[in-house]
BAFI-3210 file (N, C-alpha, C; in Angstrom, 3 decimals, decimal comma, padded with zeros to 6 digits):
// residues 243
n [1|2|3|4|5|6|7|8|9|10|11|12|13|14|15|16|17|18|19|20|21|22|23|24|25|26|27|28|29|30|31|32|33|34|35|36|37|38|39|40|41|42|43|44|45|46|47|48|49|50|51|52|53|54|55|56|57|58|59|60|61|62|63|64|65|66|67|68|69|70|71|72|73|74|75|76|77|78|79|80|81|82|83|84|85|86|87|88|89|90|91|92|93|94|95|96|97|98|99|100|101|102|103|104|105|106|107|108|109|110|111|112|113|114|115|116|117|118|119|120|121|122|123|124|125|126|127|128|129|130|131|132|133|134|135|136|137|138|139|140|141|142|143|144|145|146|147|148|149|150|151|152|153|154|155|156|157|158|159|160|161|162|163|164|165|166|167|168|169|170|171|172|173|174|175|176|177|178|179|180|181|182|183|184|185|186|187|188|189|190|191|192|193|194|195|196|197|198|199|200|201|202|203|204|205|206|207|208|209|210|211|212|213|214|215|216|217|218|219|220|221|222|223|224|225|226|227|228|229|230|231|232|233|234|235|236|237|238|239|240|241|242|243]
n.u [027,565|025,793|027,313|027,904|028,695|029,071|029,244|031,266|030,610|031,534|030,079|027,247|023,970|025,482|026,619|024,271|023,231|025,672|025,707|022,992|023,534|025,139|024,354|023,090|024,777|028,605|030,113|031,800|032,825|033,259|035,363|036,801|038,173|038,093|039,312|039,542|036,254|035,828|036,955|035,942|033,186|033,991|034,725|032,393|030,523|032,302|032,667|034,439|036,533|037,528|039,176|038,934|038,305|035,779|035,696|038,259|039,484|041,461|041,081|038,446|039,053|040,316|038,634|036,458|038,250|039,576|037,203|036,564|038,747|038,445|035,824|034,997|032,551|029,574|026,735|024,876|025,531|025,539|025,488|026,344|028,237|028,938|029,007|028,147|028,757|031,524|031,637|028,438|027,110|025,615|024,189|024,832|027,283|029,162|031,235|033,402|035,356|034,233|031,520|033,094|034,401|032,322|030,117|032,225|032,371|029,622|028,829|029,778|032,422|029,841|028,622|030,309|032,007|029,195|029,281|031,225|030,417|028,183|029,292|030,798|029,063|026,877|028,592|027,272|024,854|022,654|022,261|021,870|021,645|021,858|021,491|021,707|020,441|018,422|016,057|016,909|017,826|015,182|014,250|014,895|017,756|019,250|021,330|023,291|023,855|025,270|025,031|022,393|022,308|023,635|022,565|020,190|021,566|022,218|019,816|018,935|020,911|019,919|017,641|019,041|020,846|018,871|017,346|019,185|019,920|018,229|017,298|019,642|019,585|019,935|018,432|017,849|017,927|016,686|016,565|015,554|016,255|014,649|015,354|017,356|018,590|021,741|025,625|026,141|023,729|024,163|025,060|022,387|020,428|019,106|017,522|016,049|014,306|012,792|011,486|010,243|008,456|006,999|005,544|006,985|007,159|004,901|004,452|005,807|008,452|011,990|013,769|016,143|019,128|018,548|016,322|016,519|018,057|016,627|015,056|016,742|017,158|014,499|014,824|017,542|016,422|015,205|012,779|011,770|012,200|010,706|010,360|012,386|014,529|012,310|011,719|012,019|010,844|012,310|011,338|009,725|007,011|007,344|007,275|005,001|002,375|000,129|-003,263]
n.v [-039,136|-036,106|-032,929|-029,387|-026,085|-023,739|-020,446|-018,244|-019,289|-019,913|-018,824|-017,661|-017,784|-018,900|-020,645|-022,312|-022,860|-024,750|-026,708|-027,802|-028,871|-030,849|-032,843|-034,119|-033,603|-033,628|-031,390|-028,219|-025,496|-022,301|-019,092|-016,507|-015,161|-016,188|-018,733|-020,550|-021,201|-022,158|-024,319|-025,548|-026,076|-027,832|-029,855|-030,273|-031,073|-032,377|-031,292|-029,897|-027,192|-024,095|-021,737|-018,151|-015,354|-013,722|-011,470|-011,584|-012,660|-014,508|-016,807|-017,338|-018,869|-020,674|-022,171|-023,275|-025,110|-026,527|-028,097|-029,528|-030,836|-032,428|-033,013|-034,012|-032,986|-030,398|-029,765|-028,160|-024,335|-021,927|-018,933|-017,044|-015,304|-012,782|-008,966|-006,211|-002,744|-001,469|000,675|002,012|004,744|008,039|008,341|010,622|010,850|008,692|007,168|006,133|004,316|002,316|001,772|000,603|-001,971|-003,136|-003,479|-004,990|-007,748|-008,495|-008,422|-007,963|-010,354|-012,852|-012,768|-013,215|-015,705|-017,020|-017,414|-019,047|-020,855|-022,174|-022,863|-025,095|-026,542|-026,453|-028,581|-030,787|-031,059|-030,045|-028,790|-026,252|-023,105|-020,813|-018,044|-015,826|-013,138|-009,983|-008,117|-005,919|-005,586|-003,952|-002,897|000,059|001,586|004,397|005,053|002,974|002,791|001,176|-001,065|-001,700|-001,207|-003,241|-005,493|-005,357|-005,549|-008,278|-009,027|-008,914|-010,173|-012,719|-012,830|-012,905|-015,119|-017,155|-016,915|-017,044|-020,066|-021,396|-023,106|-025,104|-026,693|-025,802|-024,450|-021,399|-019,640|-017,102|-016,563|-014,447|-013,147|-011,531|-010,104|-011,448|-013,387|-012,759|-011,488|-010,047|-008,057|-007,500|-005,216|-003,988|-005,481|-005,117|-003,070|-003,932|-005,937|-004,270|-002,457|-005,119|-006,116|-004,498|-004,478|-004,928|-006,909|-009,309|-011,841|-011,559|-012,171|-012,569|-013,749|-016,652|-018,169|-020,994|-020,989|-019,439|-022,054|-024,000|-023,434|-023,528|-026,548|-027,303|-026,286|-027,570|-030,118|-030,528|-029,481|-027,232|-027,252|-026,653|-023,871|-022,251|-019,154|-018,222|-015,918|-016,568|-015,364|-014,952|-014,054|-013,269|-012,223|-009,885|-008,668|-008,356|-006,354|-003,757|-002,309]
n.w [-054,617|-055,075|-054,797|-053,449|-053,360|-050,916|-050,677|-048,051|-045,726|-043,250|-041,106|-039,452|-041,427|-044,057|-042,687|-041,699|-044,066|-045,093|-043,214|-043,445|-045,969|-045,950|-044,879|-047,490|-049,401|-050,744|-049,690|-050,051|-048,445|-048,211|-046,871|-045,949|-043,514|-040,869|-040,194|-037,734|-037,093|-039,777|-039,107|-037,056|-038,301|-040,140|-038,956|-037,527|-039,647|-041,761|-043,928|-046,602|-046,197|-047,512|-048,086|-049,067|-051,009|-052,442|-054,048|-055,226|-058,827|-059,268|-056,929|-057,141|-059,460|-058,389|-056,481|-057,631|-059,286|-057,236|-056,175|-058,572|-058,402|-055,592|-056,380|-058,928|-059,814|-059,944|-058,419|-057,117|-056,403|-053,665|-053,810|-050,936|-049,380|-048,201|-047,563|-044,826|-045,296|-043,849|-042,126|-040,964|-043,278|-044,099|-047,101|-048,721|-047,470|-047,795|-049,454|-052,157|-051,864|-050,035|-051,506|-053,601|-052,509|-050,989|-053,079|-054,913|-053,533|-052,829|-055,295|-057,987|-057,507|-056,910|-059,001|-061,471|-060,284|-060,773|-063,353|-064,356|-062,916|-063,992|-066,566|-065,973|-064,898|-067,178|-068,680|-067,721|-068,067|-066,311|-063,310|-059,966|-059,058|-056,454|-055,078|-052,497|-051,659|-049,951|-047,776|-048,469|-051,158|-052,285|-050,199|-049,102|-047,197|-046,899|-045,065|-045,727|-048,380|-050,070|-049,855|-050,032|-052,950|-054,532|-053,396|-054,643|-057,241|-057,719|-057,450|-060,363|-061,337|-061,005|-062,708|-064,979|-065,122|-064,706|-067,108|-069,524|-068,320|-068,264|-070,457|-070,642|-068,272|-065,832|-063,187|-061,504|-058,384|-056,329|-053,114|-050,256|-047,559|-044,907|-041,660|-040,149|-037,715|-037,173|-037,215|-038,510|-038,368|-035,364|-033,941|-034,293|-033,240|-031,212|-031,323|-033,813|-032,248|-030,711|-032,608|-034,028|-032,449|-032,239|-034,230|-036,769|-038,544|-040,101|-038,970|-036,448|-034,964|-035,357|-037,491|-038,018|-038,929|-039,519|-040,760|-043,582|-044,458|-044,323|-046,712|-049,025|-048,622|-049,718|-052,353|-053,242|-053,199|-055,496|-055,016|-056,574|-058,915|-061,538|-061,159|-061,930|-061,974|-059,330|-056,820|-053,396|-050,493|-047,160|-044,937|-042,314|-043,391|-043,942|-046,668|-047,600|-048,077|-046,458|-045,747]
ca.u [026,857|025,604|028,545|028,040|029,563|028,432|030,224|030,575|030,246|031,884|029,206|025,596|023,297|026,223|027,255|023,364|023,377|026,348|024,994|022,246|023,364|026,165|023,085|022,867|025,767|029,230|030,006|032,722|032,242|034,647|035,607|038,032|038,964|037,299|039,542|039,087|035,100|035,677|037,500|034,776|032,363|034,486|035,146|031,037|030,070|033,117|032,663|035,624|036,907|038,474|040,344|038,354|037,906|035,010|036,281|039,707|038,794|042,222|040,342|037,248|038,647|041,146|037,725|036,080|039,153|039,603|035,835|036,826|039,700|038,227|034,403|034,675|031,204|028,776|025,400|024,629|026,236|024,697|025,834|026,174|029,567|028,909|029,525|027,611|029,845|032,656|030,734|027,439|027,284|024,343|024,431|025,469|028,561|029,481|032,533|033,510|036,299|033,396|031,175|033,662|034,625|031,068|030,032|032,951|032,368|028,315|027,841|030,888|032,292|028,876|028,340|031,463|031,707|028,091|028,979|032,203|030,041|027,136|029,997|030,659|027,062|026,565|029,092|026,392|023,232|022,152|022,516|020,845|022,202|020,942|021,377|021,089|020,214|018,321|015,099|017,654|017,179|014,162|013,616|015,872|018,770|020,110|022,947|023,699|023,334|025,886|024,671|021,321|022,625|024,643|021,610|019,545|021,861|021,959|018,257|018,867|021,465|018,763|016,461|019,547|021,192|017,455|016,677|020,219|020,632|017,020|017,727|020,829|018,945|020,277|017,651|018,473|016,612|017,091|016,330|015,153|016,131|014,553|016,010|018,247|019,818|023,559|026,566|025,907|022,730|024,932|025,120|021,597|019,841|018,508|016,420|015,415|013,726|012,090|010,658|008,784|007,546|006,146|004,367|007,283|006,981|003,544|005,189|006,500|009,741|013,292|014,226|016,862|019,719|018,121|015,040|016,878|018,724|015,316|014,762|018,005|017,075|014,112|015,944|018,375|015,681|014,774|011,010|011,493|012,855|010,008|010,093|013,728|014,121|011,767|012,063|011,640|010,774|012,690|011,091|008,862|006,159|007,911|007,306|003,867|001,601|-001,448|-003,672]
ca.v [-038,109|-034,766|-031,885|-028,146|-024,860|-022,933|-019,567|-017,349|-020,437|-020,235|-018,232|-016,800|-017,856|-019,985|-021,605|-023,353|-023,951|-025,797|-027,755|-028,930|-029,600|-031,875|-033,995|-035,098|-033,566|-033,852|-029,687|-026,820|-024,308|-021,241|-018,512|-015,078|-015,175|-017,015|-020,185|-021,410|-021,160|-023,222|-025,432|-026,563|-026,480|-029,108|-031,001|-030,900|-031,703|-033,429|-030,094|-029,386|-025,741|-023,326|-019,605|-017,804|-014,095|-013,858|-010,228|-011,771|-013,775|-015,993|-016,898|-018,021|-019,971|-021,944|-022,233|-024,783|-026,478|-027,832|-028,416|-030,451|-032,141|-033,237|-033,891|-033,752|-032,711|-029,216|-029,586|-027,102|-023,443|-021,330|-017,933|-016,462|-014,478|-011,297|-008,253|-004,897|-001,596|-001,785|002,061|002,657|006,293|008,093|008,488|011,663|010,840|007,536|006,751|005,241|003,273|001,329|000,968|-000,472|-003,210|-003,922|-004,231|-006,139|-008,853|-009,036|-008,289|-008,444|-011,729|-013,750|-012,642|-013,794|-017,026|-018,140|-017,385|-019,697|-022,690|-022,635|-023,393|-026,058|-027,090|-027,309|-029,659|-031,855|-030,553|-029,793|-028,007|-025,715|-021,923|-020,141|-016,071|-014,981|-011,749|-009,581|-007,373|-004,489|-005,138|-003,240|-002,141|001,441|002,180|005,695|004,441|001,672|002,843|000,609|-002,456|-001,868|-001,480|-004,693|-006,411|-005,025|-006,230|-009,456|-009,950|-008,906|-011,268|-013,816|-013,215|-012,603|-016,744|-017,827|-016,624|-017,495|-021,058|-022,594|-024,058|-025,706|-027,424|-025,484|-023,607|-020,377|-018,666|-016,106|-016,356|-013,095|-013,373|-009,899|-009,514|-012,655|-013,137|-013,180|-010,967|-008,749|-007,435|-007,704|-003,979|-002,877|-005,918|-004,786|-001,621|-004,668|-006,495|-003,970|-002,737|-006,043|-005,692|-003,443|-004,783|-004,576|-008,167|-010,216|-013,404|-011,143|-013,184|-012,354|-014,926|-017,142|-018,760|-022,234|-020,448|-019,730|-022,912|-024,533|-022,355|-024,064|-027,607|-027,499|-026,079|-028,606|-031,665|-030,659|-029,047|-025,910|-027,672|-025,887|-022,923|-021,116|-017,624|-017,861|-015,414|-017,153|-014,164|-015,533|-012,669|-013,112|-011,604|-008,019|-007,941|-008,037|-004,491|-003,780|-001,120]
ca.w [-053,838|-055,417|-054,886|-053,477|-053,122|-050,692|-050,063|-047,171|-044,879|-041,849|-039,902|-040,124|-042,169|-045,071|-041,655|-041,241|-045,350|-045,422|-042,494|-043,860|-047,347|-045,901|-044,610|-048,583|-050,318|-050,720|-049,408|-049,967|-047,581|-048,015|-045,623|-045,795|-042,287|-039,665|-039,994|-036,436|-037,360|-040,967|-038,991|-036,400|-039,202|-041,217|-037,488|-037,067|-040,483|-042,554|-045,156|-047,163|-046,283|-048,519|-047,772|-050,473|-051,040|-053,572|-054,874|-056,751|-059,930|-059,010|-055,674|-057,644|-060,615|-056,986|-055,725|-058,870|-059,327|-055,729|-056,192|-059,235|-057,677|-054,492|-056,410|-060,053|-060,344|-059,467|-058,597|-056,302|-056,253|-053,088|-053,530|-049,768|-049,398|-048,732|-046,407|-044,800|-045,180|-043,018|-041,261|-041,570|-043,431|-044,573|-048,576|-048,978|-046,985|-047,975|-049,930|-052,842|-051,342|-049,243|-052,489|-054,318|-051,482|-050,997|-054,701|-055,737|-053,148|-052,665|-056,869|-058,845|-056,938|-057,271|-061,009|-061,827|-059,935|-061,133|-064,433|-064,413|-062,233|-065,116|-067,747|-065,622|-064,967|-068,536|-069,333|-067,387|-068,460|-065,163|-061,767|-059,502|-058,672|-055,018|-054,500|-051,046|-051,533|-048,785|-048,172|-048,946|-052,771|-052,628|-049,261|-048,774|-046,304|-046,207|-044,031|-046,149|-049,591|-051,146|-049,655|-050,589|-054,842|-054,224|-053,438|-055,611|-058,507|-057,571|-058,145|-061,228|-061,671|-060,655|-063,950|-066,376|-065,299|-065,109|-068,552|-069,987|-068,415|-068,325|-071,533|-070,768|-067,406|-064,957|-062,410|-060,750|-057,595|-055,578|-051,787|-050,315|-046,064|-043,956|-040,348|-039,313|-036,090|-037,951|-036,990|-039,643|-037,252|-034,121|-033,238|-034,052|-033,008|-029,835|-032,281|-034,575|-031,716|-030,294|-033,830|-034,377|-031,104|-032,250|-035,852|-038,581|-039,186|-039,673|-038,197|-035,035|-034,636|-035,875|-038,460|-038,045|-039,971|-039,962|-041,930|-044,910|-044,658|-045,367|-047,948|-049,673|-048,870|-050,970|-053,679|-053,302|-052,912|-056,324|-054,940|-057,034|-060,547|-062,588|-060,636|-062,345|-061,632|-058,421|-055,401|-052,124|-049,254|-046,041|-044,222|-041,974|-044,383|-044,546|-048,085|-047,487|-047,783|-046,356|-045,536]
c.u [026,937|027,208|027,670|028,849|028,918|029,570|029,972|029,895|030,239|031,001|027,947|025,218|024,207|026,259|025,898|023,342|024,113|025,786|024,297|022,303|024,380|025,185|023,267|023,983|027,578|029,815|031,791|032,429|033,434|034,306|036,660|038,761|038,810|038,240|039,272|037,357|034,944|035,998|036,912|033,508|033,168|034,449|033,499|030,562|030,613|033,044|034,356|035,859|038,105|038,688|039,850|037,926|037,113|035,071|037,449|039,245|040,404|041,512|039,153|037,860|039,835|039,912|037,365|037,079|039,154|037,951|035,873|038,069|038,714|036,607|034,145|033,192|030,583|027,489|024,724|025,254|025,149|026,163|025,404|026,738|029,069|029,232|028,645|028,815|030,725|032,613|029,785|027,337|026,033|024,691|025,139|027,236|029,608|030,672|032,558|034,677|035,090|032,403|031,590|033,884|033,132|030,243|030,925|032,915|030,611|027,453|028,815|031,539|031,303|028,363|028,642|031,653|030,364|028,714|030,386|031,929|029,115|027,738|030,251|029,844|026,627|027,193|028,046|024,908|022,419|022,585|021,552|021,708|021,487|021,502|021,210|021,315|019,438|016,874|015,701|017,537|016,278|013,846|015,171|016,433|019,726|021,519|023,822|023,494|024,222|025,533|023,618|021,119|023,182|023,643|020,381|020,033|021,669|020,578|018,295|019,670|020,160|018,387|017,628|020,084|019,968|017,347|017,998|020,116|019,217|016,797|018,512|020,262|019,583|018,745|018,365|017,370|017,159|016,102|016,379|015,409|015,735|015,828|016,371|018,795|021,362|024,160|026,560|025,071|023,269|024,080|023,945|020,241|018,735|017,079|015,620|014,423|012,174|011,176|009,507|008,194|006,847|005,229|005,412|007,182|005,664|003,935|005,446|007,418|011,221|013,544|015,725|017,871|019,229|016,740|015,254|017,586|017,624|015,061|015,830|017,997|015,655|014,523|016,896|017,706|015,100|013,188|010,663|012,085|011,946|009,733|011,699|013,412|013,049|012,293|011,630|011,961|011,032|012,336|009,716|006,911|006,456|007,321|005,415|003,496|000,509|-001,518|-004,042]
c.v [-036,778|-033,924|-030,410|-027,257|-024,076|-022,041|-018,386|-018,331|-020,817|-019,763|-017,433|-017,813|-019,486|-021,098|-022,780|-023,958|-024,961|-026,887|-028,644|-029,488|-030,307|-033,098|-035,228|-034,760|-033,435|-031,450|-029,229|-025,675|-023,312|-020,144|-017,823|-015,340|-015,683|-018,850|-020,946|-021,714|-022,029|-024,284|-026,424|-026,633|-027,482|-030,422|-031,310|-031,587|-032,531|-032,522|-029,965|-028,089|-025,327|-022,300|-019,247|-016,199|-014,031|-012,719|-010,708|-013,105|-014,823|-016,727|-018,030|-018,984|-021,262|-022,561|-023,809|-025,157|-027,282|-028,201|-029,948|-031,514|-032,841|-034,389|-034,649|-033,449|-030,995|-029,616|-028,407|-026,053|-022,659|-020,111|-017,360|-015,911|-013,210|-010,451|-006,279|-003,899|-001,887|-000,089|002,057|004,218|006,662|008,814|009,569|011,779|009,821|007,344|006,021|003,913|002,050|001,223|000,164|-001,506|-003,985|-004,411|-005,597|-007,548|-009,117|-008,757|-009,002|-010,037|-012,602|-013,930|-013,996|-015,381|-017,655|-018,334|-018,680|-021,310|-022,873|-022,678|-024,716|-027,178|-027,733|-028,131|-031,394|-031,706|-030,227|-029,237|-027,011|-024,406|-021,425|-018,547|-015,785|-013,715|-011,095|-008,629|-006,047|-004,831|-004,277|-002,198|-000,933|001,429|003,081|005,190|003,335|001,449|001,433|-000,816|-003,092|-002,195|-002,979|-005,860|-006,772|-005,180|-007,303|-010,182|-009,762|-009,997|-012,554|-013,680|-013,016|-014,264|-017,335|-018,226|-016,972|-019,247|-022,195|-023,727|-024,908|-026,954|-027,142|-024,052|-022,553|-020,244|-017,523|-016,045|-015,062|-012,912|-011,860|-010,615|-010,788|-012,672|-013,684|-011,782|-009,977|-007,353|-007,320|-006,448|-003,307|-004,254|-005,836|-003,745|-002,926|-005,098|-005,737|-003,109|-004,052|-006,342|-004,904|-003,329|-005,320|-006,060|-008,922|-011,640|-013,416|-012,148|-012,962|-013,500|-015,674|-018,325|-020,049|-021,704|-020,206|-021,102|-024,008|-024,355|-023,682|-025,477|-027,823|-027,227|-027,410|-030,074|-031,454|-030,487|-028,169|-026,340|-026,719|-024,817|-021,643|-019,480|-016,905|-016,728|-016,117|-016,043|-015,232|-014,610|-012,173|-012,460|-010,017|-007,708|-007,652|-006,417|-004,512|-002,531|-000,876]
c.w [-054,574|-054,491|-054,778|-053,245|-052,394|-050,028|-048,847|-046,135|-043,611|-040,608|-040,593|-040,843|-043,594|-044,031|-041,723|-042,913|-045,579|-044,471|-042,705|-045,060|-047,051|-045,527|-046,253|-049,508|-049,889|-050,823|-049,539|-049,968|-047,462|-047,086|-046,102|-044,977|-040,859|-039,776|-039,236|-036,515|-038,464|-040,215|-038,384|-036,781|-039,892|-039,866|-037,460|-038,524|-041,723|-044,110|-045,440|-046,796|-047,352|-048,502|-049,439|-050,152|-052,506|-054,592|-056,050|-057,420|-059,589|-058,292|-056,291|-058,613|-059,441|-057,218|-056,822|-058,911|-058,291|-056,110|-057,205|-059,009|-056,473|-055,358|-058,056|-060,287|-059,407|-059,577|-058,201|-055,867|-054,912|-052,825|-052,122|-049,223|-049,334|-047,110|-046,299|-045,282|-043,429|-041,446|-042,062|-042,149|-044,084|-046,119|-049,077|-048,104|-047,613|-048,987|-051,053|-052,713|-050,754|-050,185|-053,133|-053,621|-051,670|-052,177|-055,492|-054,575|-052,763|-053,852|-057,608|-058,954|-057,609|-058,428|-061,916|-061,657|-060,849|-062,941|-064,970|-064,106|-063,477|-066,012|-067,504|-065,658|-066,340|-069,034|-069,199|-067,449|-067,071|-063,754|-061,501|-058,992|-057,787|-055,266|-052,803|-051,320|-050,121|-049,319|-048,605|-050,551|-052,874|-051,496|-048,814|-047,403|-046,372|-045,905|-044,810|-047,599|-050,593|-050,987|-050,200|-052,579|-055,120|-054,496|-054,404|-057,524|-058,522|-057,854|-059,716|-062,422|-061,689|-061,907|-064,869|-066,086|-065,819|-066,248|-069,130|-069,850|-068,195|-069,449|-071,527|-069,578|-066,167|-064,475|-061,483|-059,987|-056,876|-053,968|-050,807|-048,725|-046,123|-042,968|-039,961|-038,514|-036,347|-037,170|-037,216|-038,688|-035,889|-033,429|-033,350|-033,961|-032,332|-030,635|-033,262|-033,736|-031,044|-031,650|-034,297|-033,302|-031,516|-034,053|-036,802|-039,024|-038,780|-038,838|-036,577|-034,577|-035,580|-036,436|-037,760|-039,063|-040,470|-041,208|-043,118|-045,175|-045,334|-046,575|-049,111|-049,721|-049,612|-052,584|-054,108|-053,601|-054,238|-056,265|-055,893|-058,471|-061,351|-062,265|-061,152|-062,397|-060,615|-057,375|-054,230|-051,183|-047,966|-045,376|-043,167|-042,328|-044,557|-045,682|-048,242|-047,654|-047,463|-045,804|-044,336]
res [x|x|x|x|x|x|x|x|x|x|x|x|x|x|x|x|x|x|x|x|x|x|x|x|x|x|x|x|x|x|x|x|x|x|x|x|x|x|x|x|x|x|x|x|x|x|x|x|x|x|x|x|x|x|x|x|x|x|x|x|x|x|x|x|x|x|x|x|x|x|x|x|x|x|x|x|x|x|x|x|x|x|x|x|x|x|x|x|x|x|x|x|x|x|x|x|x|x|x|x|x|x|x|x|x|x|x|x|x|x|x|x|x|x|x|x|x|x|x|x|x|x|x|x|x|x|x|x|x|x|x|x|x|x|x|x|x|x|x|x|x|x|x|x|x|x|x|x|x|x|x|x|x|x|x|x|x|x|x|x|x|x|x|x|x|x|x|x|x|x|x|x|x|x|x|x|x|x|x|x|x|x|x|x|x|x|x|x|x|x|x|x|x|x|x|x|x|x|x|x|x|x|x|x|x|x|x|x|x|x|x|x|x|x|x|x|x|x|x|x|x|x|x|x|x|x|x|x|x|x|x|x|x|x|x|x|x|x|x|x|x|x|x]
***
């Protein structure tokens, strides 16, 4: 059975990926601090869990070994670990204590890691690398400046594996979710809802975690093989423009 990693698992959005990639693969689903949450994700779907902070490079090179003890093999890495600012602040206030946190675990982290699984990968000429990134790559938040750079590296990560590991037969993408009904959105949900009430999304419907999880099982089913370095917009059509 194929072998993934998907991080940032226990809830939101990782929580419906690992779900459905236990359907066909053999899963390790990590988690910071939510144990009781890994735990009735491993009880519903028979997922391996793993206590993983994606900021410390010990953390990450645990992470592939148990991967290689329990599977010996990587097919599927789905970068999904990540975290808003811990206060929203508006840019000119904002902190470098809460950039650095949020960089080193939704840039630095996932860099790092991919760049450790596609050494892997290539020992077998093949695998497939995911991104969850966000419409904050591109689309601006004031309040949330560091989250928004975070994200906005990460796509960039996207075209530098792409273009590095397409040769070797490993595919990268980058999955693009808008407005998800995750945790993350908790506290300003209620302002989200009534916003696409009011247009901001062509779809008019708040996304949900199963929607990127799709996203991830074509990837996974091998739909997008000649497609490396794609963006997939999980976003109700946000990214859209019109006049």
């Amino acid at each position: 059975m194929p072998a993934a990693i998907v991080t940032g698992a226990s809830r939101g959005i990782g929580r419906d990926i690992a779900r459905e990639l236990s359907k066909t693969h053999s899963v390790v689903a990590t988690y910071r601090e939510r144990r009781d949450a890994a735990e009735s994700l491993r009880a519903e779907t028979g997922a391996e869990v793993f206590q993983y902070d994606v900021s410390a490079a010990r953390d990450r090179a645990a992470l592939l070994e148990f991967a290689r003890e329990r599977f010996g093999r990587l097919d599927l890495l789905v970068n999904c670990a990540g975290m808003a600012p811990r206060e929203r602040r508006d840019i000119l206030e904002a902190t470098e204590e809460s950039f650095d946190e949020v960089l080193a675990t939704n840039l630095k982290g996932p860099y790092f890691l991919t760049q450790q699984a596609a050494r892997w990968m290539a020992e077998a000429g093949q695998g497939r690398i995911v991104f969850i990134t966000s419409i904050s790559s591109y689309a601006a938040s004031v309040n949330r400046g560091e989250y928004c750079v975070s994200k906005a590296g990460l796509s960039m990560a996207v075209s530098l594996f792409a273009s590095r590991l397409a040769a070797l037969g490993i595919q990268v993408f980058e999955i693009r979710p808008g407005v998800i009904r995750t945790d993350m959105i908790r506290a300003v949900e209620k302002s989200y809802e009534e916003r696409i009430a009011r247009g901001l999304l062509p779809q008019g419907r708040m996304g949900e975690p199963r929607d990127v999880a799709r996203a991830v099982r074509a990837i996974a089913d091998g739909l997008l093989d000649y497609s490396t370095g794609q963006v997939l917009n999980v976003d109700g059509g946000f990214h859209l423009r019109g006049l």
